[in-house]
MARBA-3410 file (N, C-alpha, C, O; in Angstrom, 1 decimal):
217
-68.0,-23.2,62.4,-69.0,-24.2,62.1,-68.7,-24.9,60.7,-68.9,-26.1,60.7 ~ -68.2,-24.3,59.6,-67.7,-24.7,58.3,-67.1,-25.0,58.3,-66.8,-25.3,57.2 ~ -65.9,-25.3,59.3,-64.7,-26.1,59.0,-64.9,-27.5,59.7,-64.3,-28.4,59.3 ~ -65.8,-27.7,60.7,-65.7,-29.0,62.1,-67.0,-29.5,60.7,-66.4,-30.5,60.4 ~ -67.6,-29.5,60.2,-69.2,-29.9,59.5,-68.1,-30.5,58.1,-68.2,-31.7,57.8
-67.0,-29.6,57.5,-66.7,-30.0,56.4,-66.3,-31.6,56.6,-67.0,-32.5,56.1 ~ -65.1,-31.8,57.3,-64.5,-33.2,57.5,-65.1,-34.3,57.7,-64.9,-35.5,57.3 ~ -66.4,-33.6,59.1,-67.2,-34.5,59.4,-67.9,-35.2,58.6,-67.9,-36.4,58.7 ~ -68.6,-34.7,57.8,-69.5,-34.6,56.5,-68.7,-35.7,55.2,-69.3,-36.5,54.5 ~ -67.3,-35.4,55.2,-66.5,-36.1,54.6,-66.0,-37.4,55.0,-65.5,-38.1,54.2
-66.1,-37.6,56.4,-65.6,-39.1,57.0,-66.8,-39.6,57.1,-66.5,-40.8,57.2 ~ -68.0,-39.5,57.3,-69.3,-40.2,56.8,-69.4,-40.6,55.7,-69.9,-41.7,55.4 ~ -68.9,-39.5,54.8,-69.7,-39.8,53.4,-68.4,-41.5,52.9,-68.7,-42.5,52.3 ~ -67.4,-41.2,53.2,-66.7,-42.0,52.8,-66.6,-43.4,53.3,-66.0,-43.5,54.3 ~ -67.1,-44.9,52.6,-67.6,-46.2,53.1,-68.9,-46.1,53.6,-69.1,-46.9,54.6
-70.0,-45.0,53.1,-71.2,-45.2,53.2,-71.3,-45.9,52.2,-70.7,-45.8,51.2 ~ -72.7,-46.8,52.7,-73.5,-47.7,51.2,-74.3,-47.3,50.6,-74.3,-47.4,49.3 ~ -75.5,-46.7,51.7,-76.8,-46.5,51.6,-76.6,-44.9,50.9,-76.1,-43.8,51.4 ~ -77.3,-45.5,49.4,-77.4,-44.4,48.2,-77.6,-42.8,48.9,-76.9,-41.8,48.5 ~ -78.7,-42.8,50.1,-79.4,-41.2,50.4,-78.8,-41.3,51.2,-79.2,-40.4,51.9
-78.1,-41.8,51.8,-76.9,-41.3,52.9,-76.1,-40.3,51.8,-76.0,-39.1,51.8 ~ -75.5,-41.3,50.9,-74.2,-40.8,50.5,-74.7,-39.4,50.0,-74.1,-38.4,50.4 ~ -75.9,-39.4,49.1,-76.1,-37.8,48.6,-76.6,-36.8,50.0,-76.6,-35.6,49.7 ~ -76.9,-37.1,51.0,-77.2,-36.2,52.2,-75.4,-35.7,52.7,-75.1,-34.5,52.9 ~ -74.4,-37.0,52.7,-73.3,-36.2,53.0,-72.6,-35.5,52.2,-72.0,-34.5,52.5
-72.6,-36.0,51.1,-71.9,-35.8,49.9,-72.6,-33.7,49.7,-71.9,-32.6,49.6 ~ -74.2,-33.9,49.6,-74.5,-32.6,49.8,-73.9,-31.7,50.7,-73.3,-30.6,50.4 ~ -73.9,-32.2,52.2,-72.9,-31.4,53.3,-71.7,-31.0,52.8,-71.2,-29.9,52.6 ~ -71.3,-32.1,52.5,-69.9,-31.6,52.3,-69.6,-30.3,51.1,-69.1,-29.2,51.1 ~ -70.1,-30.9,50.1,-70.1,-29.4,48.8,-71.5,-28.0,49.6,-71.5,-26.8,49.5
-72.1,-28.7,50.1,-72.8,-27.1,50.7,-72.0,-26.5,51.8,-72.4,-25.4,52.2 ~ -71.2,-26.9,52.3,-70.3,-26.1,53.0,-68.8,-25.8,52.8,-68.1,-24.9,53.2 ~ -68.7,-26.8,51.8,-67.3,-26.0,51.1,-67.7,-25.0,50.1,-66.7,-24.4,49.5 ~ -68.9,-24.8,49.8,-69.2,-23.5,48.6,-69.5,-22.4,49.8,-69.5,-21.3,49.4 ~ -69.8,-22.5,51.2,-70.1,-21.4,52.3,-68.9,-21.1,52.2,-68.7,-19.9,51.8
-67.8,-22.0,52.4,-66.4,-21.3,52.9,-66.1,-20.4,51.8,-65.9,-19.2,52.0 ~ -66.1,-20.7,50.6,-65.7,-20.4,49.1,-66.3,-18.8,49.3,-65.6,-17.8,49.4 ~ -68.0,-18.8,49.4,-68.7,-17.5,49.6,-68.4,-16.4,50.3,-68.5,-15.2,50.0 ~ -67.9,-17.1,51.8,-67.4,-16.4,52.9,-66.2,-15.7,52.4,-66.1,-14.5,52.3 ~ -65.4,-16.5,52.2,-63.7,-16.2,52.3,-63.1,-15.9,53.2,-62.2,-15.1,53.3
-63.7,-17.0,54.7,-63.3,-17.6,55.8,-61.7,-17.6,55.8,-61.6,-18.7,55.4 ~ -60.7,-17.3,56.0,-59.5,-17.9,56.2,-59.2,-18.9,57.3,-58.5,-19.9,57.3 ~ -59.9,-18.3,58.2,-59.3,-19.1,59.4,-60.4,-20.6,59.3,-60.2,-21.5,60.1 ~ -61.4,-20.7,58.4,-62.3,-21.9,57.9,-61.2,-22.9,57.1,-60.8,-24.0,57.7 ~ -60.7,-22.6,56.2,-59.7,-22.6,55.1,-58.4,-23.7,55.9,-58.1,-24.9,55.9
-58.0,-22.7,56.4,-56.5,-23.1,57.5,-56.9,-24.2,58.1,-56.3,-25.3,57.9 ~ -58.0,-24.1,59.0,-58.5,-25.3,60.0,-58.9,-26.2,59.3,-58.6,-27.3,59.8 ~ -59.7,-26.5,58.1,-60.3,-27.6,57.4,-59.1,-28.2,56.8,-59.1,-29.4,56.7 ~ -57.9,-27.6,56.5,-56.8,-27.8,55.6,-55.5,-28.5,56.6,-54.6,-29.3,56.2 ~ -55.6,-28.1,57.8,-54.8,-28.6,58.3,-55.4,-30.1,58.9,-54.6,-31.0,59.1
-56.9,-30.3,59.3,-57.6,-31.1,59.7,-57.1,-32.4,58.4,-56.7,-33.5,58.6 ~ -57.3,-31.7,57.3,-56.9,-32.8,56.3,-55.9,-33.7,56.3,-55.9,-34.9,56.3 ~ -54.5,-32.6,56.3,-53.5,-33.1,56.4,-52.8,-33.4,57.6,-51.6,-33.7,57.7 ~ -53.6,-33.4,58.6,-53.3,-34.3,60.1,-53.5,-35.9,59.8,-52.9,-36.8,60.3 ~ -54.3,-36.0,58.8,-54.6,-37.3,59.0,-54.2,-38.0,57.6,-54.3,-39.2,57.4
-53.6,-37.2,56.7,-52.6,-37.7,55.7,-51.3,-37.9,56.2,-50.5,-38.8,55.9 ~ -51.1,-37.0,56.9,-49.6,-37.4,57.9,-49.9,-38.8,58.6,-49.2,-39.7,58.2 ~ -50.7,-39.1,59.3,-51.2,-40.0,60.4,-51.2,-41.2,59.2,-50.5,-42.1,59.5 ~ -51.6,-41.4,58.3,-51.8,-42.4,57.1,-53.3,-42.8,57.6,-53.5,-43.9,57.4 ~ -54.0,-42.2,58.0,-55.2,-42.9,58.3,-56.4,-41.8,57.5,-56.4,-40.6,57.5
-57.5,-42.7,56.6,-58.2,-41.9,55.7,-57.5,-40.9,54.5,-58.0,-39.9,54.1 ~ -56.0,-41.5,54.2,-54.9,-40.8,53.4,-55.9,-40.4,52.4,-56.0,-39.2,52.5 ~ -56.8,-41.0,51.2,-57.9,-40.5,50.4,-58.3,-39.4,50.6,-58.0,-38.5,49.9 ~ -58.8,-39.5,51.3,-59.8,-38.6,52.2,-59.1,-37.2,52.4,-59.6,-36.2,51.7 ~ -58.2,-37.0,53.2,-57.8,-35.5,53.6,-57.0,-35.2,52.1,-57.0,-34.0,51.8
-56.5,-36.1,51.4,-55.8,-35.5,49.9,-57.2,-35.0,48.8,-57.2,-34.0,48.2 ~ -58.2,-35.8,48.8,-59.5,-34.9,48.0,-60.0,-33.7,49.0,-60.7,-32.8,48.5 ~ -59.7,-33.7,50.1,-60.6,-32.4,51.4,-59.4,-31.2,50.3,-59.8,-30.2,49.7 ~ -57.7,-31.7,50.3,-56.8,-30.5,49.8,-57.2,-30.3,48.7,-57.1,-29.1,48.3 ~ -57.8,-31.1,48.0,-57.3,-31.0,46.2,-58.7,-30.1,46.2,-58.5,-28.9,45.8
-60.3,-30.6,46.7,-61.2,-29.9,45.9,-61.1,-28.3,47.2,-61.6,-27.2,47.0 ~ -60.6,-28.4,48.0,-60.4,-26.8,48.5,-59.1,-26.1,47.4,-59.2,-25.1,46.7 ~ -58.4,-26.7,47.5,-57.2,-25.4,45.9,-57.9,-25.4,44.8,-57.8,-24.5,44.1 ~ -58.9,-26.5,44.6,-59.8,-26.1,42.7,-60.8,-25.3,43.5,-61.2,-24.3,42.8 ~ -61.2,-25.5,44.4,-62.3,-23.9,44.6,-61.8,-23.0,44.7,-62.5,-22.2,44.1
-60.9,-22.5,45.2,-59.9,-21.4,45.6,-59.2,-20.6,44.3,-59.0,-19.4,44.1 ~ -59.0,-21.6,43.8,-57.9,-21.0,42.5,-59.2,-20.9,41.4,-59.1,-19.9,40.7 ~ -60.7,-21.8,41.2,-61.5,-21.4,40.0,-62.5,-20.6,40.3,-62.9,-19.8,39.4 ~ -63.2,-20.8,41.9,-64.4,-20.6,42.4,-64.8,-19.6,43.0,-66.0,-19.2,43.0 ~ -63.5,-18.8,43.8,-63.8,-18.4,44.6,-63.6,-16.5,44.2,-62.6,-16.1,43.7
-64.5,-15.8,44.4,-64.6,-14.4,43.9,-63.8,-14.2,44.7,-63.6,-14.6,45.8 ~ -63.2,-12.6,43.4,-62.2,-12.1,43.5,-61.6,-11.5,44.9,-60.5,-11.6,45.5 ~ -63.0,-10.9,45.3,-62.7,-10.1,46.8,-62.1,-11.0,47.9,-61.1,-10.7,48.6 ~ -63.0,-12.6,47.8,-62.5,-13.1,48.4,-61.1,-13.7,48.6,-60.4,-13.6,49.7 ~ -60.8,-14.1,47.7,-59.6,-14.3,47.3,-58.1,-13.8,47.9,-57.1,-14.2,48.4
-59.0,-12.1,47.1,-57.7,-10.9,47.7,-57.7,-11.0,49.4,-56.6,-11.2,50.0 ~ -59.0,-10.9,50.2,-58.9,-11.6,51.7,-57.9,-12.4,52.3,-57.1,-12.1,53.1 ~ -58.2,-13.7,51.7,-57.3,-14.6,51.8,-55.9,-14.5,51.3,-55.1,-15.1,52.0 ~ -55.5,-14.0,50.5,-54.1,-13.2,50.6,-53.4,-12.5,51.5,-52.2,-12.6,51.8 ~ -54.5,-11.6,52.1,-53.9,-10.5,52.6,-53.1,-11.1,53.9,-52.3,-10.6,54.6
-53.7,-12.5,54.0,-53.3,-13.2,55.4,-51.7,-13.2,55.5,-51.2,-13.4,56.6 ~ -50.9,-13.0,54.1,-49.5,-13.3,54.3,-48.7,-11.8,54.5,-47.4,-11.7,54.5 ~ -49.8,-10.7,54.7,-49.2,-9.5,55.1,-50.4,-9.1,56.2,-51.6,-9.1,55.9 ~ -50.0,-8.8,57.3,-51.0,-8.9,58.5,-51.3,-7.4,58.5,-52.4,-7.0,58.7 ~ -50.0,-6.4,58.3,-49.7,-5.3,58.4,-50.5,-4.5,57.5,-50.9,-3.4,57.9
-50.8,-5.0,56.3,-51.6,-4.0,55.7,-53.2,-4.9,56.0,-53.8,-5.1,54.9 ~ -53.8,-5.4,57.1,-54.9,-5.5,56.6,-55.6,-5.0,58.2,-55.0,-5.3,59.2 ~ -56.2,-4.8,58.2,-57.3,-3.6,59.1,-57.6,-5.0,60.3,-57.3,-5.3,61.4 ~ -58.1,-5.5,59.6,-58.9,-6.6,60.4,-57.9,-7.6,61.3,-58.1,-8.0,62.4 ~ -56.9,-7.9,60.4,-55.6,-8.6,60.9,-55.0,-7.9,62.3,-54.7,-8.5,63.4
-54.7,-6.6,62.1,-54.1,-5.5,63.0,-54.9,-5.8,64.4,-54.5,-6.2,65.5 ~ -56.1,-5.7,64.0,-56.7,-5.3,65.2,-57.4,-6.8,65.9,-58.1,-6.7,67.0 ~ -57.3,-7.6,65.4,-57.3,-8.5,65.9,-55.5,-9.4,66.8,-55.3,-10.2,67.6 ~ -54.6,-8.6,66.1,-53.4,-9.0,67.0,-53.3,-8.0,68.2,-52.6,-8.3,69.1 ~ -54.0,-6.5,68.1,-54.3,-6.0,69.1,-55.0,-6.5,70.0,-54.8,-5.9,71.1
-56.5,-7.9,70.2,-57.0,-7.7,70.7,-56.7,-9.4,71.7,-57.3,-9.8,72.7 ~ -55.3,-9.9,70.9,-54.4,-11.0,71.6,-53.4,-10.2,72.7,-53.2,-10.5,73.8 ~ -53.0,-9.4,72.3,-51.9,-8.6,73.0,-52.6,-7.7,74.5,-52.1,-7.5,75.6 ~ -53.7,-7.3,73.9,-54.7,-7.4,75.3,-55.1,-8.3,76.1,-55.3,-8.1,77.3 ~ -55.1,-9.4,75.6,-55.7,-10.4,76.2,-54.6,-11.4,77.4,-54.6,-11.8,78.5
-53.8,-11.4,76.4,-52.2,-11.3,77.1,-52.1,-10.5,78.5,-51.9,-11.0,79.6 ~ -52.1,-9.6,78.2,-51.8,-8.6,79.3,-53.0,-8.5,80.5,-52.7,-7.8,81.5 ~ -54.2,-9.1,80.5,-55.0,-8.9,81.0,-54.5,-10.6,81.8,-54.5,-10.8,83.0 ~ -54.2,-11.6,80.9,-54.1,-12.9,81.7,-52.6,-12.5,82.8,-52.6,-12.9,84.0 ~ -51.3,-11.8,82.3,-50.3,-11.4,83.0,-50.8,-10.7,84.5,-50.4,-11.1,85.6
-51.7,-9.3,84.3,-52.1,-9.0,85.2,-52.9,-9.6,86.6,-53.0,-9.1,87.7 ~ -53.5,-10.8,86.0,-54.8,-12.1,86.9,-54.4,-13.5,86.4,-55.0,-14.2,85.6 ~ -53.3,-13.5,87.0,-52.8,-15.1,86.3,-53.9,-16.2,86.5,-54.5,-16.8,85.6 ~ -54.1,-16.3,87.9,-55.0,-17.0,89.1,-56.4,-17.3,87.9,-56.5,-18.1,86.9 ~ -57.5,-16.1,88.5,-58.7,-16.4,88.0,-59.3,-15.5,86.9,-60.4,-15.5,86.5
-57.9,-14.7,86.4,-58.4,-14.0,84.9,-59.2,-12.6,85.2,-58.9,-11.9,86.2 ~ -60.0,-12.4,84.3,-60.8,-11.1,84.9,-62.5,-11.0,84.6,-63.4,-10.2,84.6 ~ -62.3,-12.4,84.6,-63.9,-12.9,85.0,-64.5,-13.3,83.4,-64.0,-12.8,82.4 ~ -65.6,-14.3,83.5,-65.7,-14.6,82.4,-67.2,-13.7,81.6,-68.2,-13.8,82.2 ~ -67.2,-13.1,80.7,-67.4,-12.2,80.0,-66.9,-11.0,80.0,-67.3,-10.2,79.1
-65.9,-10.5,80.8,-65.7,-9.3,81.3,-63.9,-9.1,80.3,-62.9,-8.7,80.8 ~ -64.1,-9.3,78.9,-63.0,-8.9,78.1,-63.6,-7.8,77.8,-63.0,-6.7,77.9 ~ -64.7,-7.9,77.4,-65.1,-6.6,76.2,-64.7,-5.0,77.4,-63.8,-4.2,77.4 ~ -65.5,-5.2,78.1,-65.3,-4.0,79.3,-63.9,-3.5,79.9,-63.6,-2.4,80.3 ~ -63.4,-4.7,79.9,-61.6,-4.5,80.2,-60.7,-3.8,79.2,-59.8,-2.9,79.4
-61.2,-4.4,78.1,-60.8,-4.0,77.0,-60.8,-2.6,76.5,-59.9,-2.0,76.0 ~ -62.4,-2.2,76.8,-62.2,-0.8,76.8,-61.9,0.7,77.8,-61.6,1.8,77.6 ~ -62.0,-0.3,78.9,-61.5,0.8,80.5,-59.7,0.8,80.1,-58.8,1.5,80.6 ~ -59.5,0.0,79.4,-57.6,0.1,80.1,-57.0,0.0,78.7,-55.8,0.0,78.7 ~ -57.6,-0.2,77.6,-57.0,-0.5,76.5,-57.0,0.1,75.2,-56.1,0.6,74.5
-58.9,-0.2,75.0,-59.3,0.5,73.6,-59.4,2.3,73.8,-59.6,2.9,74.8 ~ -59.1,2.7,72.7,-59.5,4.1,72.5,-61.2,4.7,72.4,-61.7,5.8,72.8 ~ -61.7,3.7,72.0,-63.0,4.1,71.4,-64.0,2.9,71.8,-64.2,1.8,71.3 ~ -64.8,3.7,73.4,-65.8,2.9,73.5,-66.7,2.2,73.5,-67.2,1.3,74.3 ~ -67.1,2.8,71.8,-68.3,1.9,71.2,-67.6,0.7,70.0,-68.2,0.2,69.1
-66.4,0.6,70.4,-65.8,0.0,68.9,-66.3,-1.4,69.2,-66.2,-1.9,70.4 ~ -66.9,-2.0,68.1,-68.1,-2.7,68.3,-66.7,-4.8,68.2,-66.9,-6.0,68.5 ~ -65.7,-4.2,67.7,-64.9,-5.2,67.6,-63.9,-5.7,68.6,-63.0,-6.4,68.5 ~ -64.7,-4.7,69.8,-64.2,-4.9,71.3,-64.5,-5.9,72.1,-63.8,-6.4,73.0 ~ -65.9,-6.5,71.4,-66.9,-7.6,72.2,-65.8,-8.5,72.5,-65.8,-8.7,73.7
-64.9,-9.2,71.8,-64.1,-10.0,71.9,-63.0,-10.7,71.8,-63.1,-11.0,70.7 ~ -62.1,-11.0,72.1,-60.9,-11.6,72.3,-60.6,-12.1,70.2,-59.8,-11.7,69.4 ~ -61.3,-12.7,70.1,-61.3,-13.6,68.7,-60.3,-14.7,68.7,-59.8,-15.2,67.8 ~ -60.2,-15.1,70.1,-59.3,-16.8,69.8,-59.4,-17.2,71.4,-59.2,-16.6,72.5 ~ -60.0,-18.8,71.1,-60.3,-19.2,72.5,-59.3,-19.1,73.5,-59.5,-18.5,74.5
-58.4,-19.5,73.3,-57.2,-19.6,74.0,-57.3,-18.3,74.8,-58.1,-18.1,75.8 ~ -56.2,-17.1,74.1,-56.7,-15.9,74.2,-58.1,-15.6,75.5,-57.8,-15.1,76.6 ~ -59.1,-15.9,75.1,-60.0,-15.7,75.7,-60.1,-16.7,77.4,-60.4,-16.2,78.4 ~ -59.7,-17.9,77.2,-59.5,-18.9,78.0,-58.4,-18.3,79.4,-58.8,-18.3,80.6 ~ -57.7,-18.0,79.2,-57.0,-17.5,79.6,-56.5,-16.1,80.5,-56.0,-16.1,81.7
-57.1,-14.7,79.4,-57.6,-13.8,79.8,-58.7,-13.4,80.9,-58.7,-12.8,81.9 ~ -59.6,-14.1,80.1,-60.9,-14.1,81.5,-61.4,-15.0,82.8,-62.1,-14.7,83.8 ~ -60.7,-16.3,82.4,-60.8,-17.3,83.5,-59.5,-17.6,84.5,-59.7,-18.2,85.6 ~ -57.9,-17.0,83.8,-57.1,-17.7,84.3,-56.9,-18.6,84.5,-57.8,-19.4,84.2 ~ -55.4,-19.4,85.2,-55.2,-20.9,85.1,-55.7,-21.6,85.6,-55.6,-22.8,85.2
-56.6,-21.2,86.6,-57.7,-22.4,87.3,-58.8,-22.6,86.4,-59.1,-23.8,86.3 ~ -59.7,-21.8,85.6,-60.3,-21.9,84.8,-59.9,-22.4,83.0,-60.6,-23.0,82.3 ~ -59.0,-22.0,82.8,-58.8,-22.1,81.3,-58.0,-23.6,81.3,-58.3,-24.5,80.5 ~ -57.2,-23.8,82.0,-56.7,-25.2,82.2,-57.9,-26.6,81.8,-58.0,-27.3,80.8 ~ -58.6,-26.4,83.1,-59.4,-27.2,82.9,-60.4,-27.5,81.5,-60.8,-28.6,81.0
-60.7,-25.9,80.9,-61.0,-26.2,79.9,-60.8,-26.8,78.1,-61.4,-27.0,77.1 ~ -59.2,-26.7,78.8,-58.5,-27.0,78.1,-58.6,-28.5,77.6,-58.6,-29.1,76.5 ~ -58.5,-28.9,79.2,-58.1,-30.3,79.2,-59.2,-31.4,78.9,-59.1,-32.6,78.9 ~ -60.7,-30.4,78.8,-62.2,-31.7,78.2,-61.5,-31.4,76.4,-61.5,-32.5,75.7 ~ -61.2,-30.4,75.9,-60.6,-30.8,74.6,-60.1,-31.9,74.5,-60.6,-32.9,73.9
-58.8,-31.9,75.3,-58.2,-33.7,75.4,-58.6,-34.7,75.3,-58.2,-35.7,74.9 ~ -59.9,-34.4,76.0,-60.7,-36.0,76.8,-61.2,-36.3,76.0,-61.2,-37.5,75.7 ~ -62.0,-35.2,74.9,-62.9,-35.5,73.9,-61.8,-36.7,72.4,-62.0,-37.9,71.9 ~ -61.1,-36.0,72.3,-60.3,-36.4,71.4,-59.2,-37.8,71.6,-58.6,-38.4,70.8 ~ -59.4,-38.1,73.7,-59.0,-39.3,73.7,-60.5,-40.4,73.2,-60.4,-41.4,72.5
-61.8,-39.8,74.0,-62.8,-40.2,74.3,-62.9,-41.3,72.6,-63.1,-42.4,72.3 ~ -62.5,-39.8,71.6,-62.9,-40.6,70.0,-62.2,-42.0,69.7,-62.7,-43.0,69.3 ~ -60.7,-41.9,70.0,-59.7,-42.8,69.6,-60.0,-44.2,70.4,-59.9,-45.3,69.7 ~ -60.4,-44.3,71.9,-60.9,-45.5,72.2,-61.8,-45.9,71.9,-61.8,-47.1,71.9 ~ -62.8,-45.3,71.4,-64.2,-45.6,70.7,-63.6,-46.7,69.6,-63.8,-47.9,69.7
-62.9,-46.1,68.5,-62.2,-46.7,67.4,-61.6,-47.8,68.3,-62.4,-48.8,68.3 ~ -60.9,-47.9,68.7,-59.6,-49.0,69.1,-61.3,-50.0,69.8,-61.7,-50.9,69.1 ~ -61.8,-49.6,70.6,-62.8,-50.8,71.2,-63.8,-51.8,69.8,-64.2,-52.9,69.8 ~ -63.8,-50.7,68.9,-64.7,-50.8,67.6,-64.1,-52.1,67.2,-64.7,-53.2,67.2 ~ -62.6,-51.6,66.8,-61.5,-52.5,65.7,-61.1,-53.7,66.8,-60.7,-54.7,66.2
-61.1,-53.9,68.3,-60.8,-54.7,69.2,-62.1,-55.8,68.6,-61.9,-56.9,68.3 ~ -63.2,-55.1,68.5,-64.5,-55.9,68.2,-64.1,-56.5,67.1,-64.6,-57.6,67.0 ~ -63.5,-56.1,66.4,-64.1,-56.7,64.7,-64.6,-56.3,63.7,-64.9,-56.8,62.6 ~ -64.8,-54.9,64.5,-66.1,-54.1,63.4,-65.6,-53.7,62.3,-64.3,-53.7,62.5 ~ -65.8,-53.2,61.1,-66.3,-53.3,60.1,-65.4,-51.4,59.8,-66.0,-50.4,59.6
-64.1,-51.4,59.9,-64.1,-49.6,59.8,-64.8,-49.1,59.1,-65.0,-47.9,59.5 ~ -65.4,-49.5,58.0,-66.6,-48.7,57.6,-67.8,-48.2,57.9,-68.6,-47.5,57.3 ~ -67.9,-49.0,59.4,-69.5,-48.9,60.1,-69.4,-47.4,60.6,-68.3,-46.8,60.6 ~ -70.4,-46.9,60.9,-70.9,-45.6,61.0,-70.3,-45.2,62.5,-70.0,-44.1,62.7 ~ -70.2,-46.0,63.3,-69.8,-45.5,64.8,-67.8,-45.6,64.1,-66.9,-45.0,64.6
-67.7,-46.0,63.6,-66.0,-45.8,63.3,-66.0,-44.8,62.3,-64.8,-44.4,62.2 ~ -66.6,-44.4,61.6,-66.8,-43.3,60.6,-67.0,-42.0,61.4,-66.4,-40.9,61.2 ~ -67.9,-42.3,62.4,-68.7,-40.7,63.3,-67.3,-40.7,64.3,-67.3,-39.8,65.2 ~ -66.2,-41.5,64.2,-65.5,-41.4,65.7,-64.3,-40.4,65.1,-63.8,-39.4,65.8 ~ -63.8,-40.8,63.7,-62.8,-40.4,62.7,-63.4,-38.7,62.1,-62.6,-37.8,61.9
-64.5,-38.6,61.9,-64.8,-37.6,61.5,-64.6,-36.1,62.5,-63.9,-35.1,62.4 ~ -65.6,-36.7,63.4,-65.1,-36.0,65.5,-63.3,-35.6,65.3,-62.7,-34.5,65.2 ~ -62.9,-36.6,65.4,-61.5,-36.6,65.3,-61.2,-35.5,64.8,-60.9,-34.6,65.5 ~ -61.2,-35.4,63.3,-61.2,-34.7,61.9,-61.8,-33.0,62.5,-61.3,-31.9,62.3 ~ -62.7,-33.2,63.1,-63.9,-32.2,63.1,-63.0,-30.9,64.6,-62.9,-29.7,64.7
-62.4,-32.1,65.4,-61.9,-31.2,66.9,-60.6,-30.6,66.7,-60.2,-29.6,67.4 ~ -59.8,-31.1,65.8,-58.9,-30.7,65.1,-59.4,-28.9,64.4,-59.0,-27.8,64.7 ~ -60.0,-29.3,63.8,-60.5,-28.2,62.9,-60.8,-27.3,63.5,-60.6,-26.2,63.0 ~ -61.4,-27.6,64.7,-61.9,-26.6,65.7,-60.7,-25.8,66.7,-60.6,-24.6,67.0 ~ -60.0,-26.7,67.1,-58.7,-26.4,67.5,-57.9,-25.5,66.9,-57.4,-24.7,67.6
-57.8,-25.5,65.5,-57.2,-24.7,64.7,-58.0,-23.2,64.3,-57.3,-22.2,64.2 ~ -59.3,-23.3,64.3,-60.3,-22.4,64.0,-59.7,-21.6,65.6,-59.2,-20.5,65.6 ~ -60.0,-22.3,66.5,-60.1,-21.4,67.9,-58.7,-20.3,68.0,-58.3,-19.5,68.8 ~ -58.4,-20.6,66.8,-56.6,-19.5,67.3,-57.4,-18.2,66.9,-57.2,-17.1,67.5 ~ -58.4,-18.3,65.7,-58.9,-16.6,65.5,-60.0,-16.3,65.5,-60.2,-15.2,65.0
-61.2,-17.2,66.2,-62.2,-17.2,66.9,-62.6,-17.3,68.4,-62.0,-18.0,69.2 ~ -63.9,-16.5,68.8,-63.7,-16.9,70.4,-64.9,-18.5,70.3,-65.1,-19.2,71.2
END
C-alpha cells in the first residue's frame, strides 16, 4: 500500500494548481514516505525506487522519480532508526537473516507445489495447508499462511490456467493507463490536467505494485 499511494500521491501533486490539492498530496506523499521510513519496509523501498526510476529511464516526469530517489536516500541515510536501517541492510545478506531464509523457503515451496499441478495449481487458498502436510516442520508456524509473492502464489495455487490469466489484467491495466494518456494528448489536453496526472501516477503506482508482489502475496 506504501509504495502504489507514494508515486501516486506524487504524480498528482506535481502540476497541480489548486493550493489544497497540492497540501492534501503533498501531505500523502510525506505521510507515507515517513510510514515507509517507520516501517523499514524493504520490499516498500525497492518497489517505490524502482517505480521512480522506470520513469526517469522512460524521460517522462524525469523531476519527479529523481526527487521520489533523492528524498527516499535523505530519509534513509538521516531519518530512518537504527533498527530499521540494520533491516534494510540485512537485504544484501539473505543468509543471515531469519525472515529472508524463510521466506526463500516458502518460494521453493511454492515452486514445487506449481511443478507438481502445473494445470490448475493446488487450489486457491490451499498454500498454507500444503505447505504444512508436505513441507513445513511445524504446524502452527504462523508464517505458513503464505506464499509472500504473488507470482509465487499465482502459480502455486491456481496454475497456468488460472495464474496466466491473472497475470495478463496486470497488462491490460497498464495498457488501459497509456491509451488514456495518448487519447488525452491526441485531444490537446493540458498534461497537467488531472486525468493525465491520475493516468501517469496508476502507471507509477502498478509498477510499484509489480515490484512489491515479488515479496508479498
Amino acid at each position: 500500500a506504501m509504495c502504489v499511494i507514494l508515486p501516486l500521491a506524487a504524480s498528482l501533486l506535481i502540476g497541480e494548481t489548486k493550493m489544497m490539492s497540492r497540501i492534501l498530496y503533498l501531505a500523502t506523499f510525506l505521510g507515507t514516505l515517513a510510514a515507509m521510513l517507520l516501517s523499514g519496509c524493504r520490499g516498500a523501498f525497492l518497489a517505490a525506487g524502482v517505480a521512480a526510476m522506470v520513469f526517469v529511464v522512460r524521460g517522462k516526469k524525469y523531476a519527479l522519480g529523481l526527487v521520489m530517489v533523492f528524498l527516499m536516500f535523505i530519509g534513509m541515510v538521516f531519518l530512518l532508526p537504527a533498527g530499521n536501517l540494520d533491516r534494510l541492510s540485512s537485504a544484501f545478506s539473505p543468509e543471515s537473516d531469519k525472515t529472508a531464509m524463510q521466506r526463500i523457503g516458502f518460494w521453493k515451496a511454492g515452486f514445487q507445489m506449481f511443478i507438481d499441478h502445473p494445470l490448475m495449481g493446488v487450489g486457491p487458498g490451499n498454500f498454507s495447508s500444503t505447505f504444512r502436510d508436505h513441507f513445513g516442520t511445524n504446524e502452527k508456524d504462523p508464517g505458513a499462511c503464505a506464499p509472500h509473492s504473488i507470482y509465487i502464489q499465482g502459480f502455486a495455487e491456481l496454475g497456468v490456467l488460472g495464474a496466466v490469466p491473472l497475470f495478463i489484467l496486470f497488462g491490460l491495466a497498464w495498457k488501459i493507463n497509456g491509451q488514456t494518456r495518448r487519447l488525452l494528448l491526441e485531444a490537446h489536453s493540458d498534461p497537467r490536467c488531472f486525468e493525465f496526472r491520475l493516468a501517469l501516477g496508476l502507471e507509477m503506482a502498478l509498477v510499484a505494485f509489480l515490484v512489491s508482489g515479488a515479496f508479498l502475496t
